[in-house]
C-alpha positions in Angstrom: 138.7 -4.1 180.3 136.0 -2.8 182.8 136.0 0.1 185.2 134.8 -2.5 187.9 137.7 -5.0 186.7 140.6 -2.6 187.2 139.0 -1.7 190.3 138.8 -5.1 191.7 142.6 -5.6 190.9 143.3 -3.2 192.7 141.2 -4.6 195.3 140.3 -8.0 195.7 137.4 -7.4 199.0 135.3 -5.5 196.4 132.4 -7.0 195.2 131.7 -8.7 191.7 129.9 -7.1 189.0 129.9 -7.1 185.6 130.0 -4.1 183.6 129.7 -3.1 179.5 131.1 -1.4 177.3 128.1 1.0 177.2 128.8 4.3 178.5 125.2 6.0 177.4 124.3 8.2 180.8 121.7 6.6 182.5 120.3 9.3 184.8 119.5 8.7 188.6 116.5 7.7 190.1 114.0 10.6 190.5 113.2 11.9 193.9 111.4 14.1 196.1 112.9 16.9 197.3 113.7 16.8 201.4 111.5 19.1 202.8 113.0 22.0 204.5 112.4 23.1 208.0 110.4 26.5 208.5 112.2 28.5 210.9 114.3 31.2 209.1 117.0 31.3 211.4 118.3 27.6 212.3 117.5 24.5 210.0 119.3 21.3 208.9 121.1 21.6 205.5 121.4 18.2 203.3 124.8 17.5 203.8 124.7 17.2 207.7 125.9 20.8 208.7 123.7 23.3 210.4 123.3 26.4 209.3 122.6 30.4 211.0 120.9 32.1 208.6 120.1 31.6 204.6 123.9 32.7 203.5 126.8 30.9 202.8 129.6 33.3 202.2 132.7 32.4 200.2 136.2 34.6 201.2 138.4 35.6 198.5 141.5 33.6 198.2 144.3 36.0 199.4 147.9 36.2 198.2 149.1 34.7 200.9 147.1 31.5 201.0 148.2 31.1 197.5 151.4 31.8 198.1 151.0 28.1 200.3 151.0 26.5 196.9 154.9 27.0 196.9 155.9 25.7 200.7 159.2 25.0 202.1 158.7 21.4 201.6 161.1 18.9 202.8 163.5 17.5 200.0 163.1 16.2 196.6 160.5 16.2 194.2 157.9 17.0 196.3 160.1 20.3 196.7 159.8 20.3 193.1 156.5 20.0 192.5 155.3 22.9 194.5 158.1 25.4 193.0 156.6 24.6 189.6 153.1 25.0 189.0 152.1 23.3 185.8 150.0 25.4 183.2 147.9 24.5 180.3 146.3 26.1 177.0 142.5 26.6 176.6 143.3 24.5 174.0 144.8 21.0 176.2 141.2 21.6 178.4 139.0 20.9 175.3 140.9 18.0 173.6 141.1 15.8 176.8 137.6 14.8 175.8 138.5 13.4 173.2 141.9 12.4 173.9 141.1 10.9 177.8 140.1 6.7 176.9 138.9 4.9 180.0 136.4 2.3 180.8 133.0 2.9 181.8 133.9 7.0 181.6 132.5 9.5 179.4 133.1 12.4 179.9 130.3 14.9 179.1 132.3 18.3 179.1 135.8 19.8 179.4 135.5 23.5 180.0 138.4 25.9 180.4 137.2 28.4 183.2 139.3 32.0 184.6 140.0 32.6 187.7 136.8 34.4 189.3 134.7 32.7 186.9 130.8 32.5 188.9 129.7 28.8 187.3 125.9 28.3 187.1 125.2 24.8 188.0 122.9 22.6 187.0 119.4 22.7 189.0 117.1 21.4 186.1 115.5 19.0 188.3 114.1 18.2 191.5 117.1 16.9 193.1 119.9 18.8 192.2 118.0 22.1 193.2 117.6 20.5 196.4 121.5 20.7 196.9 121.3 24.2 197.2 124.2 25.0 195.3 123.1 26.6 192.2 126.8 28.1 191.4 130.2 28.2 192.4 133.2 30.7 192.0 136.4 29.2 190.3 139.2 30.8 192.9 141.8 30.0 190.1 141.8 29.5 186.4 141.4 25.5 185.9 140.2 22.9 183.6 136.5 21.8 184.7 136.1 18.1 183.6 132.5 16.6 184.2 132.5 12.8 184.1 129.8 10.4 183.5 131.3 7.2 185.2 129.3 3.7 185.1 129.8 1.3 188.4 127.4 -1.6 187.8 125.0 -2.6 185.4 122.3 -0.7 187.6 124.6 2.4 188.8 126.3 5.0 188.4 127.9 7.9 189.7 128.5 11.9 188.4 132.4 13.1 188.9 134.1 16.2 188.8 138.1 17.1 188.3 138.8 20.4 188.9 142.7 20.6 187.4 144.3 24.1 187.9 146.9 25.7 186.2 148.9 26.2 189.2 149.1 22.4 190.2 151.3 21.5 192.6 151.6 17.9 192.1 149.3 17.3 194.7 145.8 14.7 194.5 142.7 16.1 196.6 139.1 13.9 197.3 136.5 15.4 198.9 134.0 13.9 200.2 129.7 13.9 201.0 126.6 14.8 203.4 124.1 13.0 205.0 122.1 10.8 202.6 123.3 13.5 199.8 124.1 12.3 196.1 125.3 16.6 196.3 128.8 17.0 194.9 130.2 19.8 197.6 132.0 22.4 195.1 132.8 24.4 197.7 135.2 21.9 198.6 136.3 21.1 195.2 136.9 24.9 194.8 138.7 25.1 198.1 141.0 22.5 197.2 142.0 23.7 193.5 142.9 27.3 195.2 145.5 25.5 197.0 147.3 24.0 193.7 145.4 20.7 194.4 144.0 18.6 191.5 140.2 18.1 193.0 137.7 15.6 192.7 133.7 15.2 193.5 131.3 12.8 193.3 127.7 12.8 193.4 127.9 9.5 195.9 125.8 7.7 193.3 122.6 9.4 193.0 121.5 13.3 193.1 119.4 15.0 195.6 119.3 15.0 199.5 117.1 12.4 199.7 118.1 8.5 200.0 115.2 7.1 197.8 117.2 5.7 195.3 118.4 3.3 197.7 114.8 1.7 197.5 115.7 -2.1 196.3 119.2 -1.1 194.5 122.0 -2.1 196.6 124.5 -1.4 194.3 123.8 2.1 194.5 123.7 2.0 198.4 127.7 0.5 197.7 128.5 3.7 196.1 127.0 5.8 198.9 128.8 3.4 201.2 131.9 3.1 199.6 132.0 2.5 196.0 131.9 6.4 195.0 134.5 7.8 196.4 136.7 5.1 196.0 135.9 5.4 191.9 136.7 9.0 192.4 140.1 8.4 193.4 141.0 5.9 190.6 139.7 7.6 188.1 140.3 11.2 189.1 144.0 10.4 189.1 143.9 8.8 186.1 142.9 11.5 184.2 145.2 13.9 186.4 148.0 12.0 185.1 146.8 12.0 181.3 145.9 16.4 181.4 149.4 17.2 183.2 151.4 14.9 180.9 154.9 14.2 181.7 154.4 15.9 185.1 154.7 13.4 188.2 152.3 13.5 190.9 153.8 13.7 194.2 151.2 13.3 197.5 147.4 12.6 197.5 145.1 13.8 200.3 141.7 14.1 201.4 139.3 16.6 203.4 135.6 15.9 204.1 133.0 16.1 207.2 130.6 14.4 208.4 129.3 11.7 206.0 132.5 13.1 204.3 134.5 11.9 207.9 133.4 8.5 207.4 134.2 8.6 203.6 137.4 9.3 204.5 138.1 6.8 207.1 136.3 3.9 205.1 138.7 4.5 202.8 142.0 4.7 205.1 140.5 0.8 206.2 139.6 -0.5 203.1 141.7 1.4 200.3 145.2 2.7 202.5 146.9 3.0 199.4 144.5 5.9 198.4 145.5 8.8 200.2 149.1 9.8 202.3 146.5 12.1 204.1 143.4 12.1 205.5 141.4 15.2 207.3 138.6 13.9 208.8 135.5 15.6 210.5 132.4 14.8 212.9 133.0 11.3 211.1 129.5 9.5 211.0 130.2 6.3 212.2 129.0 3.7 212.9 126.5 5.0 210.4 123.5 2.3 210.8 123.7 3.1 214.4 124.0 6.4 214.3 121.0 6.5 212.4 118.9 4.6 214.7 119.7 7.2 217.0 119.1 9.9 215.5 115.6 8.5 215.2 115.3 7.7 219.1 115.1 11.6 220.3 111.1 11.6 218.5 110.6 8.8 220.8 111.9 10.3 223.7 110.7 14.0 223.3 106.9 12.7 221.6 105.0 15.1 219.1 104.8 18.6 219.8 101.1 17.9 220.9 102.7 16.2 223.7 102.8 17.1 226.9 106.7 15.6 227.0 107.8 17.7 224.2 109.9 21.0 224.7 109.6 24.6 223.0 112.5 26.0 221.9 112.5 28.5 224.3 112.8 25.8 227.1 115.1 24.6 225.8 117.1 27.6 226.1 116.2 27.1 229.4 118.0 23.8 229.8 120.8 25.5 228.1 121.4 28.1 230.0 121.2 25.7 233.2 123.9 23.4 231.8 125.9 26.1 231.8 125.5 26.9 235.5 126.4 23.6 236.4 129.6 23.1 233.9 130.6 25.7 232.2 133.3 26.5 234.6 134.9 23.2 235.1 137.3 24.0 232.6 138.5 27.1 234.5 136.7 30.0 233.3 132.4 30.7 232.8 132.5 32.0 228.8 130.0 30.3 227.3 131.8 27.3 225.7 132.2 23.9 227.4 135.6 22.5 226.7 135.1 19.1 227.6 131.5 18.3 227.3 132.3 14.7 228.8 133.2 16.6 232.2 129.6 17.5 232.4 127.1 15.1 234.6 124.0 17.4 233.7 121.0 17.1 236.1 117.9 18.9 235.0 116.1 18.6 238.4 116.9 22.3 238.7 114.7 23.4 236.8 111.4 21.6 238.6 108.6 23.9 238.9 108.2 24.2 242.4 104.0 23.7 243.4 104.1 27.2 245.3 105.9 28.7 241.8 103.9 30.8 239.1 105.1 27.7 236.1 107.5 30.4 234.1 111.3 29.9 233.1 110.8 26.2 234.7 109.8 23.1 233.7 107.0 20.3 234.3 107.8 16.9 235.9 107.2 14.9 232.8 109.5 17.4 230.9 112.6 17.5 232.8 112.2 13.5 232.9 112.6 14.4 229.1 115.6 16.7 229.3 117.1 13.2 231.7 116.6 11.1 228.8 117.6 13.1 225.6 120.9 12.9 227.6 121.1 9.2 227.9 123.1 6.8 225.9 120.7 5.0 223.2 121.0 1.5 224.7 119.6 -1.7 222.7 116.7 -4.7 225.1 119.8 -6.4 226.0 121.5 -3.7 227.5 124.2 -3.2 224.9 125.3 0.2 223.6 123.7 0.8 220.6 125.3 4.8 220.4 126.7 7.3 223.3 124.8 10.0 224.4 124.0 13.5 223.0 126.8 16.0 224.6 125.2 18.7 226.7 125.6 22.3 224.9 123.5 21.8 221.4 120.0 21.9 222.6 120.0 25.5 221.2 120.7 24.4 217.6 118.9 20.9 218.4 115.7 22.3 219.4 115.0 22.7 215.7 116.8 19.7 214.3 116.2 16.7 216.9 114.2 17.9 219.6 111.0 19.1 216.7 108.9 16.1 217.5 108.9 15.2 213.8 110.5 12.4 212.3 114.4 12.6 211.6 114.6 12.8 207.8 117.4 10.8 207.3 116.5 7.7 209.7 113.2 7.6 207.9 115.0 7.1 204.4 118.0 5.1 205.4 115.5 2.7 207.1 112.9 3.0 204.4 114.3 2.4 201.6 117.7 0.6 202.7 117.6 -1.6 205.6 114.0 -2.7 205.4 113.2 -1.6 201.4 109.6 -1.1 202.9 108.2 2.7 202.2 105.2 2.0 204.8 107.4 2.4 207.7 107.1 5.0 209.9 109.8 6.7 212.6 107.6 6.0 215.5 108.0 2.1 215.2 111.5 2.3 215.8 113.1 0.1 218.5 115.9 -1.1 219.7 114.8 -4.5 218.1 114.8 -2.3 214.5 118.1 -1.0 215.7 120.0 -4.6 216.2 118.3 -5.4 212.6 120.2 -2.4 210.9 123.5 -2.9 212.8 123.4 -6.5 211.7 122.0 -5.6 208.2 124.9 -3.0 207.4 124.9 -2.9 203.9 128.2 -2.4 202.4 129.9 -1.8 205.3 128.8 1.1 205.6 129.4 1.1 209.5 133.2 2.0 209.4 134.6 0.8 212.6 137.5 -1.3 211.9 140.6 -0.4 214.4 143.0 -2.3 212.6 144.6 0.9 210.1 148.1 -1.1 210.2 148.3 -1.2 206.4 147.5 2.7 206.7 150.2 3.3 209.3 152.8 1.0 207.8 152.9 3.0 204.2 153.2 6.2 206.5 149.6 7.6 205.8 148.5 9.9 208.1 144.8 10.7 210.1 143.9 14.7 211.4 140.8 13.9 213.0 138.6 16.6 214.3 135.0 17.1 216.1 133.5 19.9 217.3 132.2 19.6 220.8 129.3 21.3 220.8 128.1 19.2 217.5 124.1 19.2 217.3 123.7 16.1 214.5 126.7 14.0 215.5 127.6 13.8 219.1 130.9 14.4 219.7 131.3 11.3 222.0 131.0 9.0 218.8 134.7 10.2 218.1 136.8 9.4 220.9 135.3 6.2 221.3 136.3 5.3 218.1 139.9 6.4 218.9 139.9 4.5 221.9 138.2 1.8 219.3 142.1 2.3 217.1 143.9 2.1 220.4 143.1 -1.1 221.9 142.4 -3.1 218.5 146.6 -2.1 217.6 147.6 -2.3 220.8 149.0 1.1 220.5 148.6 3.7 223.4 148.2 7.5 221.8 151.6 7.9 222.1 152.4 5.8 219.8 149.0 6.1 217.9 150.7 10.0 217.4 152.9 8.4 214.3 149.7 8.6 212.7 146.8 9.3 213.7 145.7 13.0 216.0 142.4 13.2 217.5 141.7 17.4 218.4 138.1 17.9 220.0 137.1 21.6 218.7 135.4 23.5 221.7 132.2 25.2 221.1 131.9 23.9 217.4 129.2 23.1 215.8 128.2 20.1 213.0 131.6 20.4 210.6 131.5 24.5 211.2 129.6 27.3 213.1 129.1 27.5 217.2 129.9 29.4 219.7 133.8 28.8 219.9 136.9 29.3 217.9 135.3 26.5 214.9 137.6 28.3 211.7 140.5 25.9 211.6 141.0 26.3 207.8 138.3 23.0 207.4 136.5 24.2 204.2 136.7 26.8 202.4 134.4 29.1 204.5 136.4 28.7 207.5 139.7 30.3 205.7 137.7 34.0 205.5 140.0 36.6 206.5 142.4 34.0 208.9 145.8 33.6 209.1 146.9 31.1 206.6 148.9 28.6 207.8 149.5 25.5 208.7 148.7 26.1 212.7 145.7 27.8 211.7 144.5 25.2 208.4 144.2 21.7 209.2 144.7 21.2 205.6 147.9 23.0 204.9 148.8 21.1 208.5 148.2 17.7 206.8 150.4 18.8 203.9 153.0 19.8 206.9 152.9 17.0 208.4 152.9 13.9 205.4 155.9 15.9 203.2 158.0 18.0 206.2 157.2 15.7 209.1 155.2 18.7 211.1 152.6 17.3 213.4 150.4 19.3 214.7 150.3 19.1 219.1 147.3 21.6 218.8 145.0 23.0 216.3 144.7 27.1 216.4 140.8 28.4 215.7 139.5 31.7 215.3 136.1 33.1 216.1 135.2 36.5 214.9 132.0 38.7 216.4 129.1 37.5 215.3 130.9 35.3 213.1 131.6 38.4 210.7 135.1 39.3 209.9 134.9 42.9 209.8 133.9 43.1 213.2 137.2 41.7 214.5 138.5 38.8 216.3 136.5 37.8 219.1 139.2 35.1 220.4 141.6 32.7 219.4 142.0 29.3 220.9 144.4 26.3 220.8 142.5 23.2 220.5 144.3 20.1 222.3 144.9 16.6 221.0 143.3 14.1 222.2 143.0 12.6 225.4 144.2 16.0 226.5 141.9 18.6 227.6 141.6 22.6 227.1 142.2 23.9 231.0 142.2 28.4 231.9 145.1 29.1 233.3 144.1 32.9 233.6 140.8 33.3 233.6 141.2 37.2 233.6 142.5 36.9 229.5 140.6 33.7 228.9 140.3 35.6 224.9 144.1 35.2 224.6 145.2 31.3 223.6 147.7 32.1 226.4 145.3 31.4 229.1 144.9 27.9 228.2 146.8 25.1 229.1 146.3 21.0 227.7 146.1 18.8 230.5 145.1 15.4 231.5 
């Protein structure tokens, strides 16, 4: 029996194709490395998430976040589970390779690897040096299992288990970035340190780059969907063979961004998956969102234009959104609560005719500033995506608001929806727009609002979005909540059983910003906070699903300069959703005291 055959048992919407018994690697398609921005201090990564600096640091796992392993949980094996942490011998690591029989799977290596272990991964080509992840710590000794997995005929996709010796019984996807075939092991990591078995997949191709969508739609299905989903089958089929006669209790899942989506597309189409779900910044309504994304070059024009913006007027713009709305949440800090509050008019900032031209701004360009703002609306009037929330034009100014094309519209439109490498980012229209919408290949939009099946086997949805999100604005999210809402009829709450919606004041893309963004998301978001499950939306999930703990607010901490041994800046309580962060006292607007969730 095929891989694809005991997939489509287990699901009978996938699609049809045949697959051998051949399981000879077949490597991706080769392709050219994205080309990385040139300012040193803010550029786009690959997987969607913006990052200050050229550093990415990873925190020590502390004796008291592993000490989370072994919960209070609420009864029965689950209890169980987490009170004994399997182990294994050096020994069981090696022979699963020989000893682990599945279709379509090979796997190329089975490594035992101590705690503290710095990996070297593989950057032998192009692409997988364009990941930027040339090695990755092992927080806990585990079993490092590299899988060659075959989907069709014509695809394929690299996986990774990470099994550690202090399982806990629990399952643990991760997810993707942008157009990235980049398997994230800082999540994988993140999750084995919590006793989780961990899987990664390379989303069906390597590199940062979507050119091996060009003509091969079955490799866009496992960027769509396909990937992840494999993942899951086959990462807890070979949990179950390496911890024999252990049972496996709960099975979750954490990603961001293209990651969110994952997540969510498999919560629609696979609810049997996962009893848990953290979501991020999901990007949905991907074909859409990728149209947009390509909209702002039209709007701002080349940087030879006179419509385009500097970054330093930008800053300008910045600084005058937050004289008109930073204070509507009760307090002027910096940080807009709820960006939606904000009606931002740039006519402030008119150079007057009398005026000297400095720290204001032309006619034409505040007409720009008016329509970077604007919802991206299709000939016919129709919303094509919402508008870009005011308080990212810092971090946009060298991500959207370049005047060069958006890398990832290019390549989804290139070599996906039209499978024509002439095209260029300044054709697009709103006509090109309706034609990927319509087009979506494998489904890739995620935006069903039916998750009955998911509610019904008592699966549960932590949703997050940081509202001051410079690649995915965070007024894609609560639309697709309301989306949920109406489609099952439910108000929130009732949609509360299920699924919580917090919006994440002044963070960035999936991490980073100006407000209190560490909320225990990744791994880099656990340095030096406290560990539990108010302040980790993970361990909250796990709360939640096998004690019944839902959250009512999510706790984050922001620490000078985003550097620990500085100290805590402030701590905030982020509110679920459709409540709002309001001051109560502006005075200690540091303390999460002085906040209040309102209506």
């Amino acid at each position: 029996m095929s891989l694809q055959t005991i997939l489509t048992s287990q699901h009978t919407a996938l699609p049809s194709a045949g697959l051998t018994s051949d399981t000879t690697p077949v490597f991706c398609p080769a392709q050219t490395p994205r080309q990385a921005s040139n300012d040193a201090y803010l550029h786009i990564k690959h997987d969607f998430r913006v990052v200050v600096g050229s550093s990415v640091h990873m925190p020590a796992i502390t004796a008291r976040m592993r000490s989370y392993i072994l919960p209070l949980l609420a009864s029965g094996t689950s209890r169980a589970l987490a009170q004994q942490p399997a182990s294994y011998s050096d020994s069981a690591c090696s022979s699963i390779a020989a000893s682990f029989d599945y279709p379509d799977v090979t796997i190329n290596f089975a490594q035992a690897i101590p705690a503290g272990t710095n990996i070297t991964l593989d950057q032998s080509t192009p692409e997988l040096a364009s990941c930027t992840r040339p090695s990755q710590v092992a927080p806990v000794d585990l079993c490092r299992i590299a899988m060659f997995v075959k989907t069709t005929e014509i695809s394929n996709i690299t996986l990774e288990a990470w099994l550690p010796a202090n399982w806990t019984g629990r399952f643990l996807s991760t997810g993707n970035g942008g157009l990235s075939g980049c398997i994230q092991y800082e999540d994988i990591a993140y999750g084995t340190s919590l006793g989780f078995a961990t899987v990664g997949a390379n989303n069906g191709h390597n590199g940062t780059r979507g050119t091996a969508f060009y003509k091969n739609a079955e490799v866009v299905a496992d960027f769509a969907w396909r990937s992840v989903h494999t993942g899951v089958v086959v990462g807890k089929a070979i949990t179950n063979a390496f911890y024999a006669g252990k049972e496996m209790g709960k099975s979750y899942y954490v990603g961001c961004s293209t990651g969110g989506r994952q997540g969510l597309k498999m919560v629609q189409d696979f609810p049997e998956h996962f009893d848990g779900a953290v979501v991020g910044a999901p990007a949905l309504a991907f074909n859409n969102l990728s149209s947009w994304s390509g909209s702002f070059l039209l709007k701002t024009g080349p940087t030879n234009s006179s419509t385009w913006l500097n970054p330093a007027e930008w800053a300008l713009v910045h600084s005058d959104i937050l004289a008109q709305c930073d204070d509507l949440d009760g307090v002027a800090d910096g940080i807009l609560e709820d960006p939606t509050m904000c009606t931002y008019k740039p006519v402030n900032l008119l150079c007057s005719p009398s005026g000297n031209g400095t720290n204001c701004l032309t006619a034409t360009k505040v007409e720009t500033v008016a329509k970077v703002f604007e919802p991206y609306y299709g000939a016919n009037g129709s919303l094509i995506f919402p508008r870009m929330q005011p308080g990212s034009e810092l971090s946009d100014a060298f991500i959207y608001y370049t005047g060069q094309p958006f890398p990832y519209t290019t390549d989804w439109y290139r070599y996906t929806i039209l499978n024509d490498t002439t095209w260029q980012a300044s054709e697009l229209n709103s006509e090109y727009a309706a034609i990927a919408s319509e087009t979506d290949p494998s489904g890739i939009s995620t935006w069903k609002g039916d998750l009955s099946a998911y509610k019904n086997k008592g699966g549960k949805i932590l949703h997050y979005h940081g509202q001051a999100d410079s690649i995915i604005t965070s007024t894609n999210s609560p639309r697709y909540y309301d989306h949920v809402s109406t489609t099952m009829g439910l108000p929130p709450k009732d949609l509360d059983e299920f699924y919580r919606f917090f919006r994440i004041s002044g963070m960035d893309h999936c991490s980073g910003g100006v407000g209190a963004w560490q909320i225990g998301q990744n791994f880099a978001s656990t340095a030096n906070v406290t560990e539990d499950a108010q302040n980790n939306v993970l361990l909250r999930m796990i709360d939640w699903v096998e004690s019944g703990e839902a959250p009512d607010t999510v706790t984050g901490t922001k620490f000078v300069n985003d550097t620990a041994s500085l100290g805590v800046d402030f701590v905030r309580n982020h509110c679920k959703y459709p409540l709002r962060n309001r001051c109560k006292d502006a005075a200690n607007y540091q303390s999460p005291e002085a906040w209040e969730c309102v209506l």
